[in-house]
Each structure stands twice: as structure tokens, then as C-alpha cells.
C-alpha positions in Angstrom: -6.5 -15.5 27.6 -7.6 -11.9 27.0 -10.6 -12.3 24.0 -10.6 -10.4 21.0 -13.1 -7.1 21.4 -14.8 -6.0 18.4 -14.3 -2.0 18.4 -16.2 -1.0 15.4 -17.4 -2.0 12.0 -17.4 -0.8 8.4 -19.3 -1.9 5.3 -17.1 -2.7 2.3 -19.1 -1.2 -1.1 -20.2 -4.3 -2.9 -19.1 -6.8 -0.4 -21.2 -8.7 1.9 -18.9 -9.2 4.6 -18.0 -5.8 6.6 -14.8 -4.8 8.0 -14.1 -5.4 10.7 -11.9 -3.2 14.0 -10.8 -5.9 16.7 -8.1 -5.5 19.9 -6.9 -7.9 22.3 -5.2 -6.1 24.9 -2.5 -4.2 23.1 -3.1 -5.9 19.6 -5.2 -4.5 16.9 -6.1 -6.1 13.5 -8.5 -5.4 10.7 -10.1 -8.2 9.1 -13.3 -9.2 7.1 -14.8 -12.6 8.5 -11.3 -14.8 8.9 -9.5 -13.2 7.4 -7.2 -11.1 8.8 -6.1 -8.0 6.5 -3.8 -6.4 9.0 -2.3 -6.2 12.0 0.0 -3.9 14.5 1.7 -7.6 15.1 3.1 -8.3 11.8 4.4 -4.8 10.4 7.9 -5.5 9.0 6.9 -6.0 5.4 4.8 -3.1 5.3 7.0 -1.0 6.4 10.1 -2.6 4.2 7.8 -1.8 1.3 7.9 2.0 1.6 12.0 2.0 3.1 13.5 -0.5 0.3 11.3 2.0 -2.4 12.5 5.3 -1.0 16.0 4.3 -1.0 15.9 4.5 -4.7 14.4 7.7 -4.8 17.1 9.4 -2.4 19.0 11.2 -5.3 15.3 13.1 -6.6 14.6 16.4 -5.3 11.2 16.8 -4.4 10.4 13.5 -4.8 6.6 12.3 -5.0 4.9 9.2 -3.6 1.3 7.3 -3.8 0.4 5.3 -1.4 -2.4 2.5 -2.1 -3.9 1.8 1.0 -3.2 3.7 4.9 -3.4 1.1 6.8 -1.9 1.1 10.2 -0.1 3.4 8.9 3.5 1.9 9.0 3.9 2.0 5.2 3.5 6.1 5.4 5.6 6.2 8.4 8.3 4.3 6.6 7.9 6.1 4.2 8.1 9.7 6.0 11.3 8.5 7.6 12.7 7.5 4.4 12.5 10.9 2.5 13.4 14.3 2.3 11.5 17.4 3.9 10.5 18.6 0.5 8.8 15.3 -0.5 5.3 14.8 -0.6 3.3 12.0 -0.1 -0.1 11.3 -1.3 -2.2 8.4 0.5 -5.4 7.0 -1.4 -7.6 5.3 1.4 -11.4 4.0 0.0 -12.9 3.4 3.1 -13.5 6.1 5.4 -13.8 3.9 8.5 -10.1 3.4 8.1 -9.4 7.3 8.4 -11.5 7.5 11.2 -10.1 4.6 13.1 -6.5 6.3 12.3 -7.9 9.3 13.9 -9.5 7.2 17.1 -8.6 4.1 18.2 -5.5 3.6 16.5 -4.3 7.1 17.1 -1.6 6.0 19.1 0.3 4.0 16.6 0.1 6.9 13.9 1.5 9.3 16.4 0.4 12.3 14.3 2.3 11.3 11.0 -1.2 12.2 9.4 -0.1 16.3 10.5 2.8 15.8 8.6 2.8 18.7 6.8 4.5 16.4 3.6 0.8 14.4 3.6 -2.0 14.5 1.6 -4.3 12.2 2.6 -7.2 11.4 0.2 -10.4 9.4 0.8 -10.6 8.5 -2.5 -10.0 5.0 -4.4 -6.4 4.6 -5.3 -6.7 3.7 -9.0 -9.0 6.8 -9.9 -5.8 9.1 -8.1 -3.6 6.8 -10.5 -5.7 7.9 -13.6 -5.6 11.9 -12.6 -2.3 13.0 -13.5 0.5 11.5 -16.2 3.7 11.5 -14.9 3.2 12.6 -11.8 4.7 10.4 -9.2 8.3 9.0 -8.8 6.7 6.1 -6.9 3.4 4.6 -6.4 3.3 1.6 -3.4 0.0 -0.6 -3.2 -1.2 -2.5 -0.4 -4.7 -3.1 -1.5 -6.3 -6.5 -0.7 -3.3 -8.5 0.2 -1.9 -8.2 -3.0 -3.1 -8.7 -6.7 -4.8 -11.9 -5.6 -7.4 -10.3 -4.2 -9.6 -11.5 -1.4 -12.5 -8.5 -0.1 -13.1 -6.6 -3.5 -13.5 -7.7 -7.0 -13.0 -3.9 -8.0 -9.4 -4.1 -6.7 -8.4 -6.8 -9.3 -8.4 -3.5 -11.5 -4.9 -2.3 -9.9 -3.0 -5.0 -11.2 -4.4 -6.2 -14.6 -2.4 -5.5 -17.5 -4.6 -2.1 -18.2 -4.0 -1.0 -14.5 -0.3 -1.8 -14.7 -0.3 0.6 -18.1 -2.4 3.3 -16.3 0.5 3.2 -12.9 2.8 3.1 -15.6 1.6 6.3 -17.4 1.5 7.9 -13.9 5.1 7.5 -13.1 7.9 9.6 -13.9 10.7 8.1 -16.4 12.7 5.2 -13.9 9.6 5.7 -11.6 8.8 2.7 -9.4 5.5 0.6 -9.0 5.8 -1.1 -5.4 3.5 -3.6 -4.5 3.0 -5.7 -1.4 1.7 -9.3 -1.7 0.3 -11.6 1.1 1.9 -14.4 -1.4 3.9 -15.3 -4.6 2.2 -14.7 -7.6 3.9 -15.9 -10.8 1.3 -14.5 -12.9 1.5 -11.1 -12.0 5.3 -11.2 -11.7 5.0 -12.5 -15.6 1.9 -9.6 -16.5 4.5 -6.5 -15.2 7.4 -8.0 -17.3 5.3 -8.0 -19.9 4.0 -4.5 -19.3 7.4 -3.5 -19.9 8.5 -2.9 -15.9 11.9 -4.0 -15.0 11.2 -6.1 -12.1 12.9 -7.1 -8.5 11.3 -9.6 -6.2 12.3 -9.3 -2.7 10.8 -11.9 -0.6 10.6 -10.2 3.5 9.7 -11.8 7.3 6.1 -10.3 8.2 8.2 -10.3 11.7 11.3 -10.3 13.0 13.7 -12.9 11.1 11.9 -16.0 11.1 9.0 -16.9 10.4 6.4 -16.3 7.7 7.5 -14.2 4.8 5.5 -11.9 2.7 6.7 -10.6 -1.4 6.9 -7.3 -2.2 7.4 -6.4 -6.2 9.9 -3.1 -7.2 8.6 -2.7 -10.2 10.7 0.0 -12.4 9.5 2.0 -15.4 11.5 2.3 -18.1 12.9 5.6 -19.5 10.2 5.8 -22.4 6.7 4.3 -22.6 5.8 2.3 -25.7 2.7 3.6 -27.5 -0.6 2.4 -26.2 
């Protein structure tokens, strides 16, 4: 069996573990000790996150979109596939070892979507992009951490309490959409953006193919006016 090569590291702020860039032949994850945070193996839901959230938004000119998180990039590509030429897309990436690798070793499974003249990409943490502008976006997709349980970076939890729920809320436009993508089902945060005042679909998707393990993704809509704070 060909072994697992470890292609570069990164050092998560506050975290003791670092990040970490592996490939085994043609297979490439990112992980922090065990735990694997993503890879180009298991792609479906990632990408199902940005196509099932841009399908609602087809009727919006000039339609604009967050992304939490680059990635491997298949939630951006998704998404660039999904919309219009006069969309734009902003992407929030903290770590700049992530841009990088998108830029080097994993170049070839971006495939320049990064020159995409409808992309802004932003080194930048995705909740202080959240807080910048009031409604601003028509939908804002998180895949930070594996989901609202988090598992790399206390600071993440932030996104999906009830206060960062109000601020995403607050940055969507009326019958925007908060997407988020979830390693597992989490009761507690389904019940925390009903309670925000989100109307709320839970779609439950194969990490692969049709079988198999199956990851959650929330599409979480805002309604038409906000209550007051």
C-alpha cells in the first residue's frame, strides 16, 4: 500500500495540534492529529451544500454569496457552476496555509476557479466578514470545523451560537439563506436556528456516491423581517 506523505504543515491560532497537508498517491486530505477535516475522496456533500443553496437563489439578479471555509474548493466550484455571471462570491478562509496549498499542491483540483473573475477571496475569519455589512448577502454557506460541534477551534463555536446565528441573520437579505454543513446531526443547533427565527430544512446527503456514510447540511431561511434585537 502506497503511505500517506505529509506535504506541509500549518499552525492553527490557539490550538496545539497543527494542520496538517497529507497525499497518498492521488488522494489528498487535511486533518489535525486523527482527525480528518477533509478530503478530495469524500466531496459530494460539500459540494451539494453550495448546488441545493444556489438553486434557491436562481430567480435573484446579481445574487451574493459567503462562503465559510475554501476548502478543496468544491463548495466554491459548486457554487460557481450554480450561478449566474453577474453573481459574486465572497470566500472567508482563516488560515493562510489553506490559500497557499490551493495555489500549490492542490492547484490541480481548483483548476483556476480562484481567477474567476465572480471571486473574492479573503484571508480573513468568516464571522468578522459576517459582522461587516447588514444585509448584504442572499446566502451565507459554512463549513467551518465539521459543523457547529466543533472539533479544532473553540473560537469557531462563535458561528453557530444563538448571537452568531442573529449576527448571519442580520447579514442576509430578506428570504436570504444560512447554509451550513455538518459532519453529524445536531438536534441542538437544529432547535437554537428555530428559535432564532430561521425557517429551517434538514437535508441529510452521502459524503460519496449513494451509499454509505451520510453527512447533514441545514438551509436555514430568514424570514422577510427581523425581530428587534
Amino acid at each position: 500500500m502506497i503511505p500517506w506523505v505529509q506535504l506541509d504543515t500549518a499552525v492553527i491560532p490557539g490550538e496545539r495540534e497543527p494542520m496538517r497537508l497529507m497525499q497518498r498517491g492521488g488522494d489528498f486530505t487535511i486533518c489535525v492529529g486523527t482527525i480528518e477535516l477533509m478530503s478530495n475522496r469524500a466531496s459530494k456533500s460539500e459540494a451539494e451544500l453550495a448546488a441545493l443553496t444556489c438553486a434557491r437563489l436562481r430567480d435573484r439578479p446579481r445574487a451574493k454569496v459567503l462562503i465559510g471555509g475554501l476548502g478543496m474548493g468544491f463548495t466554491l466550484r459548486a457554487a460557481l457552476d450554480a450561478l449566474g455571471p453577474d453573481a459574486r462570491i465572497v470566500v472567508a478562509e482563516l488560515m493562510p496555509a489553506v490559500v497557499a496549498w490551493a495555489r500549490g499542491p492542490l492547484a490541480h483540483l481548483f483548476a483556476g476557479i480562484l481567477d474567476d473573475p465572480r471571486v473574492d477571496l479573503r484571508e480573513d475569519d468568516v464571522l468578522r466578514v459576517i459582522q461587516q455589512v447588514p444585509s448584504c448577502y442572499d446566502a451565507i454557506l459554512l463549513d467551518v470545523d465539521n459543523g457547529p460541534e466543533g472539533l479544532t477551534r473553540l473560537e469557531n463555536d462563535r458561528l453557530y451560537d444563538v448571537e452568531g446565528l442573529k449576527q448571519a441573520q442580520r447579514a442576509l437579505r430578506p428570504r436570504g439563506i444560512l447554509s451550513v454543513w455538518s459532519d453529524k446531526p445536531d438536534r441542538k443547533f437544529r432547535a437554537r436556528l428555530w428559535n432564532t427565527g430561521f425557517e429551517v430544512d434538514q437535508v441529510r446527503v452521502h459524503a460519496n456516491g449513494r451509499s454509505g456514510r451520510r453527512h447533514v447540511l441545514w438551509l436555514a431561511t430568514r424570514p422577510d423581517h427581523l425581530s428587534r434585537p
